[in-house]
Each structure stands twice: as structure tokens, then as C-alpha cells.
C-alpha positions as CSV (number, residue, x, y, z in Angstrom):
1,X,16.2,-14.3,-7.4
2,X,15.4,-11.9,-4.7
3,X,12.2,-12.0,-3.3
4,X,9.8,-8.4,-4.2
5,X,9.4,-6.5,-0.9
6,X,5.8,-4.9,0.0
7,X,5.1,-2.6,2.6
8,X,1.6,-2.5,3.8
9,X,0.5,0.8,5.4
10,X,-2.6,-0.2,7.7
11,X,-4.0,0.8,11.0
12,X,-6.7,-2.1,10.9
13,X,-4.6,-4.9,12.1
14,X,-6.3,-7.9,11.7
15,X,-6.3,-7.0,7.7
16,X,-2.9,-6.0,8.0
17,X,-1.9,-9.4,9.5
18,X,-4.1,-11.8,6.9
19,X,-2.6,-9.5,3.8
20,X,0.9,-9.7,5.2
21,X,0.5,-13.6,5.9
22,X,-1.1,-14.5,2.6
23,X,1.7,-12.5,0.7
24,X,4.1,-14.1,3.2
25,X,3.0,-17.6,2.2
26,X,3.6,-16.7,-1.3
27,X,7.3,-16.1,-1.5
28,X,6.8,-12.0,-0.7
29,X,9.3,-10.2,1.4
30,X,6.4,-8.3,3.7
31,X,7.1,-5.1,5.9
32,X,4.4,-3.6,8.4
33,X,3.6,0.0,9.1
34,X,0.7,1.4,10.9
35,X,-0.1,4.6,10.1
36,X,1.7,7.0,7.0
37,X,4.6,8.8,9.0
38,X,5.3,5.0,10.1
39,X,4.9,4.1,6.5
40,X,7.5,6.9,5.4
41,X,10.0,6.1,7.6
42,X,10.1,2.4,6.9
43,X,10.1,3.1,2.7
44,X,13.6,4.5,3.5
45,X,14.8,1.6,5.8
46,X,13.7,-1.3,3.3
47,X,13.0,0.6,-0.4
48,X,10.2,-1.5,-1.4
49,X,9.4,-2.6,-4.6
50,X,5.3,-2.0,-3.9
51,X,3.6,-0.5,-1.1
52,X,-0.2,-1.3,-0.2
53,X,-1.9,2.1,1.7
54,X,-4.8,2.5,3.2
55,X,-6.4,5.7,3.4
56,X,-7.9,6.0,6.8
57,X,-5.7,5.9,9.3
58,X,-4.6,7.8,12.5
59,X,-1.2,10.3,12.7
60,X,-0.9,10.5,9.3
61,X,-3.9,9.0,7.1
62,X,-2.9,7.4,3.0
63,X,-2.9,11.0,1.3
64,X,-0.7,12.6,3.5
65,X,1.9,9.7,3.2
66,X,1.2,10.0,-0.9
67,X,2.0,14.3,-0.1
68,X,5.2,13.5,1.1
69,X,6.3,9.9,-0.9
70,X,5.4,11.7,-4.3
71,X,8.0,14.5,-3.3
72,X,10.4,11.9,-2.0
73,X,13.3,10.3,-3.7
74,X,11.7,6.7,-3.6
75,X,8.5,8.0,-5.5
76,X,8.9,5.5,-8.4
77,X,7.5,2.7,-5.9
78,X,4.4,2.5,-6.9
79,X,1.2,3.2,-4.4
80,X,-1.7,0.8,-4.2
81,X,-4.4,2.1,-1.8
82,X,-6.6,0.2,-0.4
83,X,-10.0,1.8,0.9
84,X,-13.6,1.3,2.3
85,X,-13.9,4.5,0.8
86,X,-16.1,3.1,-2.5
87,X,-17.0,6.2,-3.9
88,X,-16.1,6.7,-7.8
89,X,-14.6,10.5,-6.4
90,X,-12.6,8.9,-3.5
91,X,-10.6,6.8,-6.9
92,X,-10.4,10.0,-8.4
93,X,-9.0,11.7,-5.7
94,X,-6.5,8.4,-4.9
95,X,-5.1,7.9,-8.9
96,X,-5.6,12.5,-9.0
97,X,-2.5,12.3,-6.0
98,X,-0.1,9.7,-7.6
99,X,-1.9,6.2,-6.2
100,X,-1.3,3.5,-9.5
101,X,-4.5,1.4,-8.3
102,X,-7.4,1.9,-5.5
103,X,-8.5,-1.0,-3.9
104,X,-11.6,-1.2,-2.7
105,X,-12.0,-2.6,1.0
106,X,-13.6,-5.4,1.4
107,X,-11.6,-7.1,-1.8
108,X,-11.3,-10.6,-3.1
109,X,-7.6,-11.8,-2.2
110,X,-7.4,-13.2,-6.2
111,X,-7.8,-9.0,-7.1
112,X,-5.6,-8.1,-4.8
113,X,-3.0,-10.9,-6.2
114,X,-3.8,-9.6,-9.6
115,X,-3.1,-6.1,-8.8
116,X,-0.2,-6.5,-7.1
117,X,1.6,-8.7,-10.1
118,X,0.7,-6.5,-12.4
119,X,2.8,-3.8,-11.0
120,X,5.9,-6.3,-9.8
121,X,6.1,-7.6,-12.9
């Protein structure tokens, strides 16, 4: 069986590095971008099966990568983003632009877990 590659689209990297280990440790296939147009680039290199976005982020911040994946060829990998933005319109705005789940920043890795199966599986 082929592991299920995520991407995770973060600029904070000390949360990028504990998601990506903690996924790692788990059997995932993980892929690092730091900012959206980063984030872009690399869906095309590795097509993966789930991509974990945050919203704020320099160059090119999670709604602008969600302008330009939900256009793009790959735009049945679905988007979780993942936000201190906590505010019920921030969700709106996320799931309004083609997000399948908002995360909210700081999370409990079990959520995130359960999340992320429910989409990979």
C-alpha cells in the first residue's frame, strides 16, 4: 500500500515541523511548503492526496493559494486550513472558497488526526 502524501502549507515553522513529524511517525508521506506560491508549486511536483493550509502567511497567504488551486487541475485534493483566525466568519469565508475543514490554531493533535482520516479515507 502506498503511503497518503500531505502537504502542509505553513510559514510558522516550529508548527510546521511538530505536524510534519507527528504525521511522519504515523506512516504519512509529509511534504513542506512555506508560504502558498511555494505551496502551488510543490502540489504539482508531488500531487498529494491532502494538503493542510494555513491562512496567514507571507508571499502568498491560504486564500490566495485556494484562488489559484480551486482553478487548477489538482483541485479535487482536498484543502484543510488551519487558522488562529477563530472567528465563525473567518470558517465561512475558508469552506465559502473551496477549504473541506477549518482548523482552528491552537488544535488538539487527536482533531487534527481525526480530520485528516476522515478525508483520506
Amino acid at each position: 500500500i502506498s503511503m497518503s502524501k500531505i502537504l502542509i502549507i505553513d510559514d510558522e515553522i516550529n508548527l510546521r515541523e511538530t505536524i510534519a513529524e507527528m504525521l511522519t511517525y504515523l506512516g504519512y508521506e509529509v511534504y513542506l511548503a512555506s508560504n502558498g506560491k511555494e505551496g502551488l508549486d510543490k502540489v504539482k511536483q508531488i500531487k498529494p492526496h491532502l494538503i493542510l493550509c494555513d491562512i496567514m502567511m507571507p508571499i502568498l497567504d491560504g486564500y490566495g493559494f485556494m484562488e489559484h488551486h480551486i482553478k487548477s487541475e489538482y483541485n479535487t485534493i482536498p484543502v484543510l486550513f488551519l487558522s488562529a483566525k477563530v472567528e465563525q466568519k473567518d470558517k465561512e469565508q475558508g469552506i465559502a472558497i473551496g477549504a473541506k475543514d477549518y482548523i482552528t490554531k491552537p488544535f488538539a493533535f487527536k482533531d487534527l488526526l481525526a480530520t485528516i482520516d476522515k478525508f483520506l479515507k
